[in-house]
N, C-alpha and C positions, 0 to 999 in steps of 0.2 A: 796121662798128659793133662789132663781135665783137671783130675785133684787140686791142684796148686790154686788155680782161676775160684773153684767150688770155695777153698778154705777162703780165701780172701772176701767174694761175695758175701759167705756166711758172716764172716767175721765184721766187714767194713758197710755190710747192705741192709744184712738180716739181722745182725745184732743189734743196732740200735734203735729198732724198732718197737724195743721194749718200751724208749722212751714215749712212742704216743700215749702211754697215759697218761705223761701229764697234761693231754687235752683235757682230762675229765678231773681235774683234781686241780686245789690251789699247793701247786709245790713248792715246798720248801727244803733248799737244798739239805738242808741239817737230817730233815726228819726223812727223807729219801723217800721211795716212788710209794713205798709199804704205809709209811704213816702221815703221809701226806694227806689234808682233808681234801673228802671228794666233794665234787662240787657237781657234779652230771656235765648237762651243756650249759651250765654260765658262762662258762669262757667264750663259748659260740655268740649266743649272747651277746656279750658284750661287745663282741669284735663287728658285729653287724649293726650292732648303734652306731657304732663311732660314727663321726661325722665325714672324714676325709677316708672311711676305707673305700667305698664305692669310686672315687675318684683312681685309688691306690688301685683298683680291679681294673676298671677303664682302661687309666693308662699302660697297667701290663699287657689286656687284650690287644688295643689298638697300635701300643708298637711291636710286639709281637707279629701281629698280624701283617704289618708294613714291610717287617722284616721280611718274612716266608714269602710276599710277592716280589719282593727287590730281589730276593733270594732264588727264583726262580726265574724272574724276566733277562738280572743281566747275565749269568751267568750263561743260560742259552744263547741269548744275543752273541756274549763274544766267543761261544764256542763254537758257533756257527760262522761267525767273520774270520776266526785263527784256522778254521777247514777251509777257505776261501786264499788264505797266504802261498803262493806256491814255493817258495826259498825255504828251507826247513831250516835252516841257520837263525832265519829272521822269526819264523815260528817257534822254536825252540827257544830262543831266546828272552823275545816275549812271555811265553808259557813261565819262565823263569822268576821275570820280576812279578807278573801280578799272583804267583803261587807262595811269594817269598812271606805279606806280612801274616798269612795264615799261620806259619810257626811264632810270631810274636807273640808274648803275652800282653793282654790290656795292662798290665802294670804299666809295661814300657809304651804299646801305642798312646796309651792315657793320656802320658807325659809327652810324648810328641804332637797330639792332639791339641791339649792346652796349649804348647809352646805357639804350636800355628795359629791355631785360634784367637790369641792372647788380643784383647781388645785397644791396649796399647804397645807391644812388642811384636804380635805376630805377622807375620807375613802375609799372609790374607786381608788381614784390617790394613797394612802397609798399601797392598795393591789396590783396595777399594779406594784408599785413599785418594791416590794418586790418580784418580778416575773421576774425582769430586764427588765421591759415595761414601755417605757415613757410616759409616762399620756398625751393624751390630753386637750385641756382647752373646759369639754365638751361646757358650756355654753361661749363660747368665739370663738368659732370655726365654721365657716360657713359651714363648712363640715359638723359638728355632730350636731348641734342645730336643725334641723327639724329633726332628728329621736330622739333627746331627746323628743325633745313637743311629735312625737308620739305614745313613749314609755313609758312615766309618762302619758297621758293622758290615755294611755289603763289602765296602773296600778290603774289608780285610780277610772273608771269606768265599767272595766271587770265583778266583781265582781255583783254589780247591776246589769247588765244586765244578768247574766245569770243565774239568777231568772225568767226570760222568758222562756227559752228553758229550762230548770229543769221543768218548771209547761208543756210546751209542751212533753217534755219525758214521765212524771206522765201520758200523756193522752192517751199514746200507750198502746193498747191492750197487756197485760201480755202473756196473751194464744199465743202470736204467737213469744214469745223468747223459749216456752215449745214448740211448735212444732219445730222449728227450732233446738234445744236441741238434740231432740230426734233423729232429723234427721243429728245428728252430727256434727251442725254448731257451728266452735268456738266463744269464745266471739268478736274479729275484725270481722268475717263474720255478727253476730246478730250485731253490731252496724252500719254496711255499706249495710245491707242489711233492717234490720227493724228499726233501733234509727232514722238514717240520713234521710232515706224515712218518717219516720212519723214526724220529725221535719222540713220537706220541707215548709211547706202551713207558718210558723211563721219565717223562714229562709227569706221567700220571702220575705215575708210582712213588715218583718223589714230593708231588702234591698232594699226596696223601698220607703220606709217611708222616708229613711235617705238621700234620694237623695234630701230633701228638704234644708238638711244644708251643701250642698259643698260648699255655699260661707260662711260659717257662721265655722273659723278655731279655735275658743274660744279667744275671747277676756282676761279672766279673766286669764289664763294660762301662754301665750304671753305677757301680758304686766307684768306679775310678773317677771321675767324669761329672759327677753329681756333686749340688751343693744345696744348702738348704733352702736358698732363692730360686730353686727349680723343681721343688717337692710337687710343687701343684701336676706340672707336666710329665715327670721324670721318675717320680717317685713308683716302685714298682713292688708287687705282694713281697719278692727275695729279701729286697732290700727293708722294708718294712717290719718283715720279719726277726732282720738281724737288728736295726734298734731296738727292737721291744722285748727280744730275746736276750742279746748279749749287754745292750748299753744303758736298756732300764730295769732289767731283768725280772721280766711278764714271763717268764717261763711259760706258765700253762696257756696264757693266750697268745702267745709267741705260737705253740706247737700247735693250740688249735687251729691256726690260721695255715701253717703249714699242712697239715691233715686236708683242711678244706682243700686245700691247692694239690693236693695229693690224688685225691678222690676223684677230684674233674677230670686231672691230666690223665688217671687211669682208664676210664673211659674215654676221652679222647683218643686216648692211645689204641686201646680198643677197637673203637670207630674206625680209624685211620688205618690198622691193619685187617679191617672187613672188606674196607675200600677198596684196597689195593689187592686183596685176593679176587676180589667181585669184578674188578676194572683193568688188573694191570695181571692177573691170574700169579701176583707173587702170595710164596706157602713162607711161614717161619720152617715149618719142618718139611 
């Protein structure tokens, strides 16, 4: 039953990994990976003069990173308010819509985004209007474009995930919100005292899981959503990558720069499952 899964990896994971050498060589697609001149690490080199990659590193850490604590805070929050709904009609329902835009692809939220967004059509600049507030241009503004990415990115993943911590809630012993009860603790005391404690052990574990994607800030998001008057703030190693890979075609310092981002995130990832066997005692095997 494995086979299938095995050929595909091989095929779609493993196989093109031939192509990191053209980290170490100036490739030329003609003369292919074989007669390509090599170059060692020029490409590295290179990629670490430039002027705006540091910025390009920056920006990926730091929304990343914005991301994985929004990512964490609300989704506990409202899976800890949705265990407090006693009508399950009402909870179900809810559960419904904020699970729904996680099947969206950023293609289409993109496009929804913008629409709302739009500094003279959108409905948002309409209502600030109306408020006597000048609209900024959220998607046009280097100021506001990394907390747009990651304030739609929560919006649109919050949901999904806190179907984790709802099934972690489900697994806390009922009998000890009835003693607590009895013993006069209000509802904020029973959730800061028994929800949040027995939600610890999946708290961690997901806090550390996720340290394996700080350099990984969504590509798919980012390039919907970006324009080149937001490079300074927006601009991220993925999307960087695919300019200078596909649209100036840098091949080999395209792939170096990929590599580099490869190598970190490996150890990241590493790290992140030491963590988690060390803190939350989860095994891969």
């Amino acid at each position: 039953m494995i086979l299938p899964g095995l050929i595909l990896v091989s095929i779609y994971s493993y196989g093109p990994m031939i192509g990191l050498v053209m980290a170490f060589q100036d490739y030329d697609p003609v003369l292919g990976f074989f007669a390509s001149e090599w170059v060692g690490l020029e490409n590295f080199q290179f990629v670490f003069s430039l002027p705006n990659f540091s910025d390009v590193f920056w920006n990926t850490v730091s929304i990343a990173v914005l991301k994985i604590i929004a990512g964490l805070v609300v989704p506990i929050t409202i899976a800890i308010l949705l265990n407090e709904i006693g009508k399950s009609m009402i909870k179900r329902s809810v559960q419904t819509l904020i699970y729904l835009p996680h099947f969206l692809s950023w293609v289409i939220l993109g496009g929804i985004l913008i629409d709302i967004l739009s500094p003279s059509t959108g409905i948002v600049s309409k209502m600030l209007t109306a408020l006597g507030i000048n609209p900024p241009f959220f998607l046009g503004d280097n100021n506001w474009f990394p907390s747009v990415l990651v304030a739609s990115n929560t919006w649109k993943e919050f949901g999904f995930s806190t179907i984790v911590y709802l099934a972690a809630i489900s697994g806390i012993n009922q009998s000890l919100y009835e003693a607590a009860a009895v013993d006069g603790a209000k509802k904020w005391r029973q959730i800061w005292h028994i929800t949040l404690p027995g939600m610890r052990p999946i708290i961690i574990l997901m806090a550390t899981l996720s340290l394996g994607s700080v350099l990984n800030a969504g590509f798919d998001q980012v390039f919907n959503l970006y324009s080149p008057i937001v490079y300074e703030s927006g601009d991220i190693i993925d999307t960087f990558v695919y300019r200078l890979g596909l649209l100036e075609a840098q091949y080999g310092v395209a792939t170096a720069i990929g590599l580099f981002q490869s190598i970190i995130s490996f150890g990241l990832i590493s790290l992140s499952y030491f963590l988690a066997y060390r803190w939350a005692n989860y095994r891969i095997f």
